[in-house]
SEDRENLO-64228 format. One record per residue (C-alpha): x, y, z; chain. Coordinates in pm, 1 decimal. Last residue first. Example, Ala and Ser with C-alpha at 12.3 -4.5 7.8 and 13.67 -1.06 7.14 Angstrom:
BEGIN
       east      north         up   chain
     1367.0     -106.0      714.0       A
     1230.0     -450.0      780.0       A
END
This chain:
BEGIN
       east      north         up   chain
    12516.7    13170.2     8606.7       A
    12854.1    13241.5     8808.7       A
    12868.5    12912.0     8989.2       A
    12708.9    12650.9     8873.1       A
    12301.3    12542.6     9011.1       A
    12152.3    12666.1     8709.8       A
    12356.4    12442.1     8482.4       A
    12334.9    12178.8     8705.8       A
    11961.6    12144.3     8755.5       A
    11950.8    12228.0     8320.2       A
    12172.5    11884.9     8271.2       A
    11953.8    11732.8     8535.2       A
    11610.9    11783.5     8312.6       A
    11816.4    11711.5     7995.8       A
    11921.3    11370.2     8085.5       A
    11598.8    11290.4     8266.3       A
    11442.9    11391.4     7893.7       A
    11660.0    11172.4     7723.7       A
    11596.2    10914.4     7919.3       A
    11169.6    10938.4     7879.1       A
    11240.1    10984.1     7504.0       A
    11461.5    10627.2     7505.6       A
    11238.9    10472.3     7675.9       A
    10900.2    10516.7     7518.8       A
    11038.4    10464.6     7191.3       A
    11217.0    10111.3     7281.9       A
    10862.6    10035.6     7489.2       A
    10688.3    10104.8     7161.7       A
    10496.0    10386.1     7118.5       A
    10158.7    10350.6     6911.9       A
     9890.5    10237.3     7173.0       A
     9544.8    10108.3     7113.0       A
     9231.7    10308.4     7077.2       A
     8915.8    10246.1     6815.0       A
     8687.1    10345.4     7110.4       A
     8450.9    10105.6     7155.7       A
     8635.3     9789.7     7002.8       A
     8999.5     9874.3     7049.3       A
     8880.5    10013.9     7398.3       A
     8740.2     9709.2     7477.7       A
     8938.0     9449.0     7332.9       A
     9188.1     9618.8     7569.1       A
     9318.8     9308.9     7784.8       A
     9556.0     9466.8     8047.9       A
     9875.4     9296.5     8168.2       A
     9994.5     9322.8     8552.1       A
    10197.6     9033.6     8678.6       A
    10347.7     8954.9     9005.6       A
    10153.4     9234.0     9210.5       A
    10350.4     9386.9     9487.4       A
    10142.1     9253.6     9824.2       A
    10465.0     9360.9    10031.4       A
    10756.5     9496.4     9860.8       A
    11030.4     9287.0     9753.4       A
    11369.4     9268.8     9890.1       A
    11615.5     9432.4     9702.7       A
    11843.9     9274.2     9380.7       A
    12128.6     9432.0     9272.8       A
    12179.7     9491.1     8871.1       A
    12467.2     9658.0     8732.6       A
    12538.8    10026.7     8584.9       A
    12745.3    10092.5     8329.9       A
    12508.9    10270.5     8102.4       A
    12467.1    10384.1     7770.4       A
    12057.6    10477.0     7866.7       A
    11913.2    10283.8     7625.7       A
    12131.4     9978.3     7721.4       A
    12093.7    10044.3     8086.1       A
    11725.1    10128.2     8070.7       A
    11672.7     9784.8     7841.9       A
    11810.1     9547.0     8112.3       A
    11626.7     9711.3     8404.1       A
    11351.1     9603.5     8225.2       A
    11421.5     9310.7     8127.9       A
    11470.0     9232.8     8521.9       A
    11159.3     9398.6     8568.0       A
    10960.8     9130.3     8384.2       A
    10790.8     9315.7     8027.7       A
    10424.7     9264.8     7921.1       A
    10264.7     9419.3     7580.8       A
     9919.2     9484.3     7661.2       A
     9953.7     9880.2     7660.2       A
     9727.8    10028.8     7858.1       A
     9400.4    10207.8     7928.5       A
     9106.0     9952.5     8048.7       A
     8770.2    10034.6     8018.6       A
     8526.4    10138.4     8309.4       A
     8358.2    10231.9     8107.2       A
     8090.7    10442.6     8048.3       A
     8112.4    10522.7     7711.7       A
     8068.8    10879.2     7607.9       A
     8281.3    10869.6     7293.2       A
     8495.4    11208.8     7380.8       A
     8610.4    11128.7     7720.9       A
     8713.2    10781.7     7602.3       A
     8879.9    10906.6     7327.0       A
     9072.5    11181.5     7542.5       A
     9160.1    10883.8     7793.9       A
     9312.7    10741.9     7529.1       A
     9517.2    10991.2     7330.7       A
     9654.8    11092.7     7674.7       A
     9769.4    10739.8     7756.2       A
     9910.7    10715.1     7445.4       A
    10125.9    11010.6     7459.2       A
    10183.4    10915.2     7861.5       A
    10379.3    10570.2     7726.8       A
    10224.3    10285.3     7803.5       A
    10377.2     9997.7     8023.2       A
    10278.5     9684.7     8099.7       A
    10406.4     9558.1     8393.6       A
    10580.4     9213.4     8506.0       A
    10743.0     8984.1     8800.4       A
    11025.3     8831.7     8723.4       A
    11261.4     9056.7     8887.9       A
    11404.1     8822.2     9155.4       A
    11271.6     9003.2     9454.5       A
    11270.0     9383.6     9403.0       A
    11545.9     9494.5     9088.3       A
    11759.1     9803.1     9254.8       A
    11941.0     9942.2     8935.5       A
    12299.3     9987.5     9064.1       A
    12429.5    10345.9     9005.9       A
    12595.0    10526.0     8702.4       A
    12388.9    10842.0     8798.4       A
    12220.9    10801.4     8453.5       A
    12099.0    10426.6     8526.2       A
    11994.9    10499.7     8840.9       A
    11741.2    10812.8     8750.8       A
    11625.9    10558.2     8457.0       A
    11592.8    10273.5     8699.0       A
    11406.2    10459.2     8955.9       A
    11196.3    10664.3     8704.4       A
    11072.0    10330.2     8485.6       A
    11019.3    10139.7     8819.4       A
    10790.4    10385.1     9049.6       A
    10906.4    10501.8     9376.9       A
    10827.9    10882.7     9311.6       A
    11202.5    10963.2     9369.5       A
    11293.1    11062.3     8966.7       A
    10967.2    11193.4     8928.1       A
    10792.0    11181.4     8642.2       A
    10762.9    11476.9     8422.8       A
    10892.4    11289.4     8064.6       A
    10743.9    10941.7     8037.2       A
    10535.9    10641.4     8190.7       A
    10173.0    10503.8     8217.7       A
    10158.9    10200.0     8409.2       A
     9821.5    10075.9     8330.5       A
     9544.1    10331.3     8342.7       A
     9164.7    10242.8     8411.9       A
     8905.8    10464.4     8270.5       A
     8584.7    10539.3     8437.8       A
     8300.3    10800.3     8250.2       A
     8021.1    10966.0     8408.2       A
     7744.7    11154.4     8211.8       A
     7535.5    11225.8     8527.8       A
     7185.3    11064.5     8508.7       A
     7144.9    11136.0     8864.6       A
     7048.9    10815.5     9023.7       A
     7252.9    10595.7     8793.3       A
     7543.9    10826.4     8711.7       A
     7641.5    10905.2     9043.8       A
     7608.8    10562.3     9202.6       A
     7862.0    10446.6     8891.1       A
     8090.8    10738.9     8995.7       A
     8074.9    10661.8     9376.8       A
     8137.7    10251.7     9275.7       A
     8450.3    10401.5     9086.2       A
     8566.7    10614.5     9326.2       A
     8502.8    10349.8     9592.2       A
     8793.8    10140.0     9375.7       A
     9012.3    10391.9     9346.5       A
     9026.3    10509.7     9691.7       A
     9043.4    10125.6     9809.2       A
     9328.1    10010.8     9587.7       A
     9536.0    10385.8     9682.2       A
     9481.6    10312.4    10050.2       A
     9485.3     9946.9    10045.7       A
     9862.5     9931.6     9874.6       A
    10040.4     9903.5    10272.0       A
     9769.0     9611.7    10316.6       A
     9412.0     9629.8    10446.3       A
     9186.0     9602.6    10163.0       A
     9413.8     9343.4    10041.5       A
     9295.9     9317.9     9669.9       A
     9186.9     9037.1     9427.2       A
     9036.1     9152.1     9116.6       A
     8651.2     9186.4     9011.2       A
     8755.3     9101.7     8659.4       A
     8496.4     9237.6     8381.8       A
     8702.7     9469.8     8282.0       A
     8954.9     9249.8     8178.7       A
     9296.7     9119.8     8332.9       A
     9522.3     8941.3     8136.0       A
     9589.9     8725.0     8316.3       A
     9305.5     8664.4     8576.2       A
     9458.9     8534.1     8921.3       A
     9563.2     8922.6     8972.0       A
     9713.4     9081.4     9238.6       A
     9565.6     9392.7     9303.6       A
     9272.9     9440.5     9010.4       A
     9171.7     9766.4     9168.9       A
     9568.3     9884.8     9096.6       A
     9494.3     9870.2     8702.2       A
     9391.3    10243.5     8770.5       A
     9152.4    10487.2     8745.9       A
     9100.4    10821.7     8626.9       A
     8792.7    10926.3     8667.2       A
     8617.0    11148.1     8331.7       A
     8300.2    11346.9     8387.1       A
     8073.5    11489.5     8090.4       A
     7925.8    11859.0     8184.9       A
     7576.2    11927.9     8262.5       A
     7744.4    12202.4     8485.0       A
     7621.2    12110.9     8807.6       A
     7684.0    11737.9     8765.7       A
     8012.3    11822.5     8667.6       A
     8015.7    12017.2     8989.5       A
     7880.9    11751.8     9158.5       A
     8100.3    11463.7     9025.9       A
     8460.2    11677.5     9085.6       A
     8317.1    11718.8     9437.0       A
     8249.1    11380.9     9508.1       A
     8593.7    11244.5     9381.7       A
     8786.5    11446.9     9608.8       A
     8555.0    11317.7     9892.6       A
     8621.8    10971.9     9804.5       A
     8897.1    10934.0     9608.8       A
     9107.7    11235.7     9704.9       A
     9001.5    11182.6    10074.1       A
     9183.7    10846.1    10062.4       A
     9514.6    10945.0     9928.8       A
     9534.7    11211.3    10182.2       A
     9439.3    10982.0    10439.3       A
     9745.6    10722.1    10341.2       A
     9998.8    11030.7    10198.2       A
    10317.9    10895.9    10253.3       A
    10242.6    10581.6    10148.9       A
    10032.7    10732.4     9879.1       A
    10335.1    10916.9     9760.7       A
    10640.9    10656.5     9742.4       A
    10377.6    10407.1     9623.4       A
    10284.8    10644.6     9327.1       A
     9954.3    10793.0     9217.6       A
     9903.6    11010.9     9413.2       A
     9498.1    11163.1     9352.9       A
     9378.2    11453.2     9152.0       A
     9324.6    11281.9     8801.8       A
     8922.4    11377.5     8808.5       A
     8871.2    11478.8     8409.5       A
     8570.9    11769.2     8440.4       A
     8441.7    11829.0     8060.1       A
     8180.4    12081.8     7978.4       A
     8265.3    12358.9     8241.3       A
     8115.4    12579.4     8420.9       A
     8309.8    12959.7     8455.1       A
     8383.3    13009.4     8774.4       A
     8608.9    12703.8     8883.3       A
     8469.0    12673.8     9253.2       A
     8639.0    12422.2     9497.0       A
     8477.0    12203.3     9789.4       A
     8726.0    12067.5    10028.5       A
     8897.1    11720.0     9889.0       A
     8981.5    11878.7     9574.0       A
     9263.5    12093.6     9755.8       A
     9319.8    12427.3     9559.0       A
     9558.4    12565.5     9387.7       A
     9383.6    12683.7     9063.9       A
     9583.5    12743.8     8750.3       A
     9393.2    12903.0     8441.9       A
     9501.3    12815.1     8080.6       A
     9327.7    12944.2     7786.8       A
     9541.2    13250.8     7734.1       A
     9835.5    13038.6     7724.6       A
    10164.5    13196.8     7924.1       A
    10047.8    13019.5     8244.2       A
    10123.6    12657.2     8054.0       A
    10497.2    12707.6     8047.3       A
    10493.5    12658.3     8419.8       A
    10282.1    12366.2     8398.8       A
    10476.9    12120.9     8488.8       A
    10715.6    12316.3     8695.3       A
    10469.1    12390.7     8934.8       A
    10453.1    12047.6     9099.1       A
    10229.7    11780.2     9157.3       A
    10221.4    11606.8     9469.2       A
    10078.5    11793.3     9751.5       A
    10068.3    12042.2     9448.0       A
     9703.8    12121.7     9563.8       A
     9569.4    12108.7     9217.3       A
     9327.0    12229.7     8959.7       A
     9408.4    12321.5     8595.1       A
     9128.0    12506.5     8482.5       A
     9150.4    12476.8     8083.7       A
     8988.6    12627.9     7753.4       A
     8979.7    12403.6     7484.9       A
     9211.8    12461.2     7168.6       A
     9296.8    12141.9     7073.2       A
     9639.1    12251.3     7177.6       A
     9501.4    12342.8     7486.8       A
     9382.3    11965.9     7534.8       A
     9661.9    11863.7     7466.6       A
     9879.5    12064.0     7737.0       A
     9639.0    11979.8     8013.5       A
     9616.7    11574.5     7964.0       A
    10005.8    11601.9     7990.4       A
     9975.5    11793.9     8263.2       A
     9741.2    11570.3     8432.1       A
     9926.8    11268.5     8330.0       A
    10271.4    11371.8     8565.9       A
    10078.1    11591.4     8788.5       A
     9987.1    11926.6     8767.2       A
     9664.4    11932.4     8694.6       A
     9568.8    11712.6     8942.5       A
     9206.2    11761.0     8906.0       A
     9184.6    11899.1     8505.8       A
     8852.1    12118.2     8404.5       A
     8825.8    12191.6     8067.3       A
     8621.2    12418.8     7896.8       A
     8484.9    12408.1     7511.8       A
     8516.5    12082.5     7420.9       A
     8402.5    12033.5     7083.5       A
     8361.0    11667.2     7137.7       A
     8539.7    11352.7     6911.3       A
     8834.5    11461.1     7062.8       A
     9024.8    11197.5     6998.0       A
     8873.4    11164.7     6619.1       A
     8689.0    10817.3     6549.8       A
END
């Protein structure tokens, strides 16, 4: 089955500017849908989608999801990835966080609803918390602290799937819920808290890479490419979902850390931090489902992944300095 199974005619992107929502912007341009990037760039950030505003078929709306938004034109597809999505941001951003997935998500839903249109929520291998299932499915109810330092991001998710569901079955809305698993690549943020653009930023500044606890615990990690392919399948097959978006090949942190300082040509050593509070110990999807449904399983390896992700840190600071020397 093709990604984009659907003719897609108009696009509209919460979080547009993020690190997936640009990503999820820029192919589906290339597929030649139209697209309303919408964001608030509490997190996202211009840059992203800078080179977008050149396409015909590209309209940029800031605008906070949380407050009631109009797009003009209707669209047939509304993907909801408005939300931060990493511990450095939703810490920062508890209520924020919160309104995204509640009221956030209830706007995207009505004016999909509005429009006929099919509706996409991103979700997240974070409503399994810390898992006594391994690997998790979708049928796993997961085991969260509705009240810990992760609650806010857990919880958001996790009502914006039962608002979704709600939406669908008393108003026949063509809903959609995909769960991401550590998706990773160029456009993250070097500060956003997350492993792959700590260690990577670390690695190239010839610092330590800070491993919490003693780095046994593990992600699975799928590069953004794949990601996009996936959530484009799901969008285009119609299943509900939710159904699980990841790459089901596991990796500790410490080997982690390992493989950024080898791809990276580094010098840099290991230190070991304390670990964060209710930080899951493993995280592995299953994806029967998608392999199934939507004929879907990732292509990139983690070596790939890596070494694309470094390369484009590398360039990213070598243009910072370029434009920050003297006399250019």
């Amino acid at each position: 089955m093709s990604t984009f199974a659907r003719n897609w005619q108009h696009a509209v992107v919460t979080g547009g500017a993020g690190f997936v929502g640009s990503h999820l912007c820029s192919a589906l341009l290339a597929a030649g849908t139209a697209v309303t990037c919408v964001d608030d760039f509490s997190t996202g950030r211009r840059e992203n989608v800078a080179p977008l505003l050149r396409h015909p078929g590209f309209t940029l709306l800031e605008a906070n999801v949380s407050e009631p938004f109009d797009v003009g034109r209707p669209p047939d597809l509304v993907l909801h990835f408005a939300s931060p999505a990493s511990p450095a941001d939703y810490l920062r951003l508890p209520l924020h966080t919160l309104d995204a997935g509640s009221l956030g998500t209830r706007h995207a839903l009505a004016l999909a609803h509005r429009a006929g249109a099919r509706f996409l929520l991103a979700s997240t291998s974070e409503v399994y918390g810390d898992p006594r299932q391994h690997p998790q499915n979708e049928r796993y109810w997961g085991n969260v602290n509705p009240v810990g330092p992760r609650s806010v991001y857990d919880e958001a998710k996790r009502f914006a799937e039962a608002l979704s569901t709600a939406q669908a079955e008393t108003y026949g809305t063509d809903v959609g819920i995909v769960r991401l698993f550590n998706t990773y690549g160029p456009r993250m943020r070097g500060h956003d808290g997350r492993a792959v653009p700590t260690f990577v930023r670390q690695a190239l500044a010839g610092e330590p890479l800070t491993v919490t606890g003693d780095g046994r615990q593990t992600r699975s990690l799928c590069y953004v490419d794949d990601t996009v392919r996936g959530v484009l399948a799901a969008a285009g097959h119609g299943l509900r979902g939710p159904v699980n978006i990841g790459n089901p090949v596991e990796v500790t942190m410490l080997e982690l850390a390992r493989l950024v300082i080898r791809l990276a040509g580094s010098r840099s050593e290991i230190r070991y931090i304390e670990r964060p509070t209710d930080d899951p110990a493993v995280r592995c999807p299953d994806i029967t489902l998608a392999r199934d449904k939507l004929q879907w399983e990732p292509r990139i390896t983690a070596e790939d992944g890596l070494r694309r992700t470094i390369e484009w840190f590398r360039a990213t600071a070598a243009e910072g300095a370029g434009a920050a020397a003297p006399g250019t």
